[in-house]
N, CA, C and O atoms as a GROMACS GRO file, in nm:
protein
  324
    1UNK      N    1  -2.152   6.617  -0.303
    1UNK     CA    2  -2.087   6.495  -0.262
    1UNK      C    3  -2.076   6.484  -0.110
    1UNK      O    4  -2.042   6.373  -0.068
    2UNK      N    5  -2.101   6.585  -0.015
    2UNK     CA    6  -2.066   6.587   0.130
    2UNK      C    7  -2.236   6.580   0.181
    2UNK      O    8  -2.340   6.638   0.150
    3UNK      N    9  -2.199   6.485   0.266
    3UNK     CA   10  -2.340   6.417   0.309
    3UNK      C   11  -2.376   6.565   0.419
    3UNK      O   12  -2.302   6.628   0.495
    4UNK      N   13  -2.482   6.577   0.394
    4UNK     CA   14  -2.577   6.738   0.491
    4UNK      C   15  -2.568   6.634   0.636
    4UNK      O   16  -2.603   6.518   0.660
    5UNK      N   17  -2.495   6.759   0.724
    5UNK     CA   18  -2.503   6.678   0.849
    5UNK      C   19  -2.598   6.828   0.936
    5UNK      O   20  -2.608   6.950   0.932
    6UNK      N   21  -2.647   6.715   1.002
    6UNK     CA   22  -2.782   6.823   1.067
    6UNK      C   23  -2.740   6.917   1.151
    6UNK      O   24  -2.707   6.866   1.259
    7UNK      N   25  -2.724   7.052   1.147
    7UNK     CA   26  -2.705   7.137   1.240
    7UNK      C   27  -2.695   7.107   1.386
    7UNK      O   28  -2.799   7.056   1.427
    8UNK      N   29  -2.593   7.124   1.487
    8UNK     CA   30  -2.636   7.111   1.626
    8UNK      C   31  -2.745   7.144   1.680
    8UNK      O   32  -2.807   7.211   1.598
    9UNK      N   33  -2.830   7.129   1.822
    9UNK     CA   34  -2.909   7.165   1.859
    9UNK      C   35  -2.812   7.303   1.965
    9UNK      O   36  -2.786   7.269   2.081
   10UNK      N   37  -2.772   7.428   1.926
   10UNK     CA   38  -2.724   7.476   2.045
   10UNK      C   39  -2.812   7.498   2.192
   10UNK      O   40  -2.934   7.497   2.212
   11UNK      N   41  -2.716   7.516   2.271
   11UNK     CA   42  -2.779   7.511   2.453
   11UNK      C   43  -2.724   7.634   2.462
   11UNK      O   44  -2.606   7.657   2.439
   12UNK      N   45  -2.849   7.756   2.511
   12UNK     CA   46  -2.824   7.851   2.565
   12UNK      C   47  -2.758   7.857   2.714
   12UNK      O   48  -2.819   7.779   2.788
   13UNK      N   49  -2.659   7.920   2.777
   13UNK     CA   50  -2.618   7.962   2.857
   13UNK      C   51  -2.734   8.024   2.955
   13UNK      O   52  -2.818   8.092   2.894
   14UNK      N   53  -2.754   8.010   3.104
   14UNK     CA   54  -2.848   8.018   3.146
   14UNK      C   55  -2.814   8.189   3.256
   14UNK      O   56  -2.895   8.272   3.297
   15UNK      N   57  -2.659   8.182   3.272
   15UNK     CA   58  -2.597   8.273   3.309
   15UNK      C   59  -2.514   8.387   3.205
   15UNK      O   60  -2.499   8.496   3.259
   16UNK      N   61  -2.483   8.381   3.123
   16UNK     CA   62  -2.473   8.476   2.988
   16UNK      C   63  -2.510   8.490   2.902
   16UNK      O   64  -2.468   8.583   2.834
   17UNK      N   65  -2.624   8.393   2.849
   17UNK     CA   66  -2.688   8.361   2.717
   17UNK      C   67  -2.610   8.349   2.612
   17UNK      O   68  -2.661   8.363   2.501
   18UNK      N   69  -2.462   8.318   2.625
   18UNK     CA   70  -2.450   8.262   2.474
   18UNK      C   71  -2.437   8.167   2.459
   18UNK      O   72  -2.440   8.088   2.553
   19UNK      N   73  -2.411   8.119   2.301
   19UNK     CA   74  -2.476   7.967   2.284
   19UNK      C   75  -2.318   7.865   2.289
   19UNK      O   76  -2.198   7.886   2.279
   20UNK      N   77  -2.398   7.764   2.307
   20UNK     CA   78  -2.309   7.654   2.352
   20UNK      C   79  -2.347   7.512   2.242
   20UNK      O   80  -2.454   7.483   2.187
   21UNK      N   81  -2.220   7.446   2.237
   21UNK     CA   82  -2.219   7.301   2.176
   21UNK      C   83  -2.355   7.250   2.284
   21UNK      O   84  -2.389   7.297   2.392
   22UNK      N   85  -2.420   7.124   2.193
   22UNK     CA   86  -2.498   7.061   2.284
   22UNK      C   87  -2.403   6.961   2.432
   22UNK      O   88  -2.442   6.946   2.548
   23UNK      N   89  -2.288   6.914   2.372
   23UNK     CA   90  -2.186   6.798   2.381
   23UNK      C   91  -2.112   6.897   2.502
   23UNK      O   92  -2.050   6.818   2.573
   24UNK      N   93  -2.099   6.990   2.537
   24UNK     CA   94  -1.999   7.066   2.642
   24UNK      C   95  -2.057   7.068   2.750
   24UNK      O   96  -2.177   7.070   2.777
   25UNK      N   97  -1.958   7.066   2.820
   25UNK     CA   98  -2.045   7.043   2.996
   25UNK      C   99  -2.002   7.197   3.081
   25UNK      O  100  -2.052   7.230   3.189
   26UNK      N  101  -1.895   7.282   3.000
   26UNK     CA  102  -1.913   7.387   3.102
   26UNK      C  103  -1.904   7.513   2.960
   26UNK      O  104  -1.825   7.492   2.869
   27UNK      N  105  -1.992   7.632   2.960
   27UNK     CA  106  -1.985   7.730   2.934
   27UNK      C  107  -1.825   7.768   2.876
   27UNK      O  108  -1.741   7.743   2.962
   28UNK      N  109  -1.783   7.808   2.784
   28UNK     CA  110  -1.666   7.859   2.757
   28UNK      C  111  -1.629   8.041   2.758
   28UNK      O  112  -1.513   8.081   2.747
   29UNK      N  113  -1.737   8.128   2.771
   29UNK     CA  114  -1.726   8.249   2.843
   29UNK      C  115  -1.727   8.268   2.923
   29UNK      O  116  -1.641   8.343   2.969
   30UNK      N  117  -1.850   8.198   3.021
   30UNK     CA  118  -1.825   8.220   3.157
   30UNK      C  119  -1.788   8.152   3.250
   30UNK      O  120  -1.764   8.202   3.360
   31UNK      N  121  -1.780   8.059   3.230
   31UNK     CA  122  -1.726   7.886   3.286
   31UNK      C  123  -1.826   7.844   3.371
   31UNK      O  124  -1.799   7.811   3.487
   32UNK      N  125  -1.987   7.842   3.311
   32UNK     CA  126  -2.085   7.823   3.401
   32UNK      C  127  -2.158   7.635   3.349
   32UNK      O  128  -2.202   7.603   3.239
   33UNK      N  129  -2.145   7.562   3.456
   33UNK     CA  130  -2.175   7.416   3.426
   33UNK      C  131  -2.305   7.472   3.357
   33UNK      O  132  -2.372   7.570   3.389
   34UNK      N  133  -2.332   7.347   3.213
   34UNK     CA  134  -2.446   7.333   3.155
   34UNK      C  135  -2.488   7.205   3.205
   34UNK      O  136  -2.407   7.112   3.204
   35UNK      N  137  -2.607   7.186   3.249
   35UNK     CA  138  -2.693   7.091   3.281
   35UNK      C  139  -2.681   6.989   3.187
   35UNK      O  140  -2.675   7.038   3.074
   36UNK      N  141  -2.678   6.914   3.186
   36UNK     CA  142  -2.710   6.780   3.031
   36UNK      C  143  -2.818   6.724   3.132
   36UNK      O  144  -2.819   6.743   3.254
   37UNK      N  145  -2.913   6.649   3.054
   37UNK     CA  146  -3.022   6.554   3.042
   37UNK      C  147  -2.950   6.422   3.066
   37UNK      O  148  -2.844   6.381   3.019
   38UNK      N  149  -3.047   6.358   3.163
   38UNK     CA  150  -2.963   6.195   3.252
   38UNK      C  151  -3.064   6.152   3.077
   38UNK      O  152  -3.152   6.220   3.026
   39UNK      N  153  -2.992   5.990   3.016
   39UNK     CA  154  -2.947   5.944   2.900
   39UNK      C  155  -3.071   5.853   2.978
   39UNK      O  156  -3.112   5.887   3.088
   40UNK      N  157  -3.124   5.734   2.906
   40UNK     CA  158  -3.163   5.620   2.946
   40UNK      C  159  -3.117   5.500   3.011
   40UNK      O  160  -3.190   5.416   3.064
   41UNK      N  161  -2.950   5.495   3.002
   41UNK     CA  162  -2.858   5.369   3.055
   41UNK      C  163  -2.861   5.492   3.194
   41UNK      O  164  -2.906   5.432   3.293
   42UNK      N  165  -2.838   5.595   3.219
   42UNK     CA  166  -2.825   5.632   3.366
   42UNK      C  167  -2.921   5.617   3.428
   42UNK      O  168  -2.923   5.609   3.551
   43UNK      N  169  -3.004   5.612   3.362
   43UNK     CA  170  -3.169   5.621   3.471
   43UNK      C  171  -3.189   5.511   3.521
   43UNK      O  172  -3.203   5.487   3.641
   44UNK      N  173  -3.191   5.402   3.388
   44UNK     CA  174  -3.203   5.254   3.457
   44UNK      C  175  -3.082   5.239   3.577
   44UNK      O  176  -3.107   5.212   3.694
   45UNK      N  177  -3.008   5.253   3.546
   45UNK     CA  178  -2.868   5.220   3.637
   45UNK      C  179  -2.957   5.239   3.776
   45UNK      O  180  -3.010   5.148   3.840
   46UNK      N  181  -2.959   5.393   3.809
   46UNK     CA  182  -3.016   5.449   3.903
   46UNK      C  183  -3.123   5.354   3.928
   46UNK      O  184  -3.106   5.262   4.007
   47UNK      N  185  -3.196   5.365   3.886
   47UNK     CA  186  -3.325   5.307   3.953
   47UNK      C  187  -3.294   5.132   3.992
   47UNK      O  188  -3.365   5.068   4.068
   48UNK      N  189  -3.186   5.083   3.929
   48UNK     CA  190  -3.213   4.975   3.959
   48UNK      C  191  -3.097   4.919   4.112
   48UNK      O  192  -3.108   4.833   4.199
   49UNK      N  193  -2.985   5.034   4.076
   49UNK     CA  194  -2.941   5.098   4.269
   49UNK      C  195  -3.045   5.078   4.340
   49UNK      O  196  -3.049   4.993   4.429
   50UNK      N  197  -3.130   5.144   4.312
   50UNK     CA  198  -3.221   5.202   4.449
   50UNK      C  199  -3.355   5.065   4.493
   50UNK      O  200  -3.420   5.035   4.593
   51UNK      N  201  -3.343   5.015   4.358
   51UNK     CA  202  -3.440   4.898   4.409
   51UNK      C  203  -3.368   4.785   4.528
   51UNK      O  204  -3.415   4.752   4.637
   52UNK      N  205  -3.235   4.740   4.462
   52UNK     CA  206  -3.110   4.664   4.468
   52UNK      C  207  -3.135   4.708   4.685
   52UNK      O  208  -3.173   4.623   4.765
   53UNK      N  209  -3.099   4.859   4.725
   53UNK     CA  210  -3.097   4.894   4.802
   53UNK      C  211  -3.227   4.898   4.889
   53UNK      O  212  -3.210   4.909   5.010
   54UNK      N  213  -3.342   4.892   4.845
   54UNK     CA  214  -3.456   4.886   4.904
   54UNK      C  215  -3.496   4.764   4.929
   54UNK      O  216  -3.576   4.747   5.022
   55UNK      N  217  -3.450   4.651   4.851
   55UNK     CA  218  -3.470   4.500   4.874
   55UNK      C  219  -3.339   4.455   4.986
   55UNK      O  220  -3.360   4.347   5.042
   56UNK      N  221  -3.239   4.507   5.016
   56UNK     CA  222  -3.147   4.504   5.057
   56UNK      C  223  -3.192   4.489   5.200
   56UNK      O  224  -3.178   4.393   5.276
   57UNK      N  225  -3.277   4.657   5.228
   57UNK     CA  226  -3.358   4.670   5.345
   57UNK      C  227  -3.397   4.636   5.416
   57UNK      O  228  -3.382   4.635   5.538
   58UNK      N  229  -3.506   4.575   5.293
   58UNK     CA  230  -3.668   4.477   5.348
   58UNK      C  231  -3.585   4.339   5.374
   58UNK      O  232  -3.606   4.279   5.480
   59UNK      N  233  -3.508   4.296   5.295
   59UNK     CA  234  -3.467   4.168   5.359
   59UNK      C  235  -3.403   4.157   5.428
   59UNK      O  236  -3.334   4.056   5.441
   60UNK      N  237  -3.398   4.291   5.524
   60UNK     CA  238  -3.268   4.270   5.647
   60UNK      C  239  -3.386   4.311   5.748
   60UNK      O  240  -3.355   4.302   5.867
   61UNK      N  241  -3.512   4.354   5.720
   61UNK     CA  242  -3.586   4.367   5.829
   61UNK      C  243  -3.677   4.255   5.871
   61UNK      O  244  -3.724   4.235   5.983
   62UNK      N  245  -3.707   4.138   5.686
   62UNK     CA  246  -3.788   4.052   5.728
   62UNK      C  247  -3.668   3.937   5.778
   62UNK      O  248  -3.694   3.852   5.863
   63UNK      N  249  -3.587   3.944   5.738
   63UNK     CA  250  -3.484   3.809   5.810
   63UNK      C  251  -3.432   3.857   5.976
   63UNK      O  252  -3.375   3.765   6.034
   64UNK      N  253  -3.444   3.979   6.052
   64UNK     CA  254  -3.425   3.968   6.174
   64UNK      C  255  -3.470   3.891   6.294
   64UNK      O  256  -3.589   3.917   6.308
   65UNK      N  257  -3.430   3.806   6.387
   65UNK     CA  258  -3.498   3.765   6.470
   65UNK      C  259  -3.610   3.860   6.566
   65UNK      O  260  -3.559   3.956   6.623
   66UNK      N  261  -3.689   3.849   6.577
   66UNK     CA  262  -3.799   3.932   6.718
   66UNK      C  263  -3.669   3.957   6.852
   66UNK      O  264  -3.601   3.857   6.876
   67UNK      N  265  -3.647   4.051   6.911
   67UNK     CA  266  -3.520   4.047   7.022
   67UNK      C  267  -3.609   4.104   7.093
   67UNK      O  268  -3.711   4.161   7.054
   68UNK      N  269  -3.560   4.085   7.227
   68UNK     CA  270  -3.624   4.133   7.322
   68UNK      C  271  -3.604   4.275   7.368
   68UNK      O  272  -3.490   4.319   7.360
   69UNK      N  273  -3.702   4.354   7.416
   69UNK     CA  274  -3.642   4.507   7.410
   69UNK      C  275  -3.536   4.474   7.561
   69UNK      O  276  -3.533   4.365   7.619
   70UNK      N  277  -3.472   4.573   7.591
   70UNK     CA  278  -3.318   4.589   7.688
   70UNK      C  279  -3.392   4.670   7.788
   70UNK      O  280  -3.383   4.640   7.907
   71UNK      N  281  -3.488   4.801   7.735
   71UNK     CA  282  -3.597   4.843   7.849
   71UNK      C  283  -3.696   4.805   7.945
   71UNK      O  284  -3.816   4.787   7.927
   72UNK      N  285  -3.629   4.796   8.050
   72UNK     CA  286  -3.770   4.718   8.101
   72UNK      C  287  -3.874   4.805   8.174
   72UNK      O  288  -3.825   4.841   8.281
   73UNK      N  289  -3.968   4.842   8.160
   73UNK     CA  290  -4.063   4.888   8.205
   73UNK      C  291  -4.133   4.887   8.344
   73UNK      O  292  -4.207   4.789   8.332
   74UNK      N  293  -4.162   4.950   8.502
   74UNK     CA  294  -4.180   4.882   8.612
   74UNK      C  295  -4.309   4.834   8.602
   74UNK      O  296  -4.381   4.920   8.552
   75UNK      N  297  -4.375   4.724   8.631
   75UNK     CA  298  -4.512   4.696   8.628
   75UNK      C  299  -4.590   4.785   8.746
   75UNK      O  300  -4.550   4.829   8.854
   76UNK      N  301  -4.691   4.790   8.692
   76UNK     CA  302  -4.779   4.888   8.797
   76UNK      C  303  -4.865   4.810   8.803
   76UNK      O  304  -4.905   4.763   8.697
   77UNK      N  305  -4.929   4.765   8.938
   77UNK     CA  306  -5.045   4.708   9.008
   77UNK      C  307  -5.081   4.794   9.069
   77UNK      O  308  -5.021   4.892   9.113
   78UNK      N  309  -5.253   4.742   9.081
   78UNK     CA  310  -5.293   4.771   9.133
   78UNK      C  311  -5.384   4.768   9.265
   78UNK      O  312  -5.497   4.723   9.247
   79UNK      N  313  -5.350   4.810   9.400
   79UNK     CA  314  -5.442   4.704   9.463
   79UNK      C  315  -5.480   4.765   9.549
   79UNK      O  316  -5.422   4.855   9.610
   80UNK      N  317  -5.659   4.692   9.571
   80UNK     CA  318  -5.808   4.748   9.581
   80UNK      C  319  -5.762   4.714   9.761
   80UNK      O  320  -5.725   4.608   9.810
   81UNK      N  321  -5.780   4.850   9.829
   81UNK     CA  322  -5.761   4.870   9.972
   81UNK      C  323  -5.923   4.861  10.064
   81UNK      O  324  -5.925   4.875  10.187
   0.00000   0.00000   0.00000
């Protein structure tokens, strides 16, 4: 009558080797963070930051006016003696 629920996948410990819930984020012997895998809603998120921020960029470099540089350079002539 009890529905078979699928075994966890355990996550070895990379610093003590013993095994861990997949679902835990830190080691419970040694208190060593387990890595988790970025999900698909984080990745997009991310990537779509970084576009968001790269268009952000470009449209602050193509909307600048041309300014004049503040350096001025001495002209050098030249003249035939």
């Amino acid at each position: 009558m009890f529905m078979d629920q699928p075994t966890p996948n355990y996550r070895i410990c990379k610093n003590c080797g013993n095994r861990n819930h997949p679902d835990s984020g830190q080691c419970p012997w040694c208190g060593a963070a387990l890595r988790r895998p970025m999900d698909w809603f984080s990745f997009f998120g991310l990537i779509l930051i970084l576009l968001v921020v790269i268009g952000l960029i470009v449209y602050a470099v193509w909307i600048r006016s041309p300014s004049e540089s503040k350096i001025h350079l001495p002209v050098i002539s030249h003249s035939v003696e």
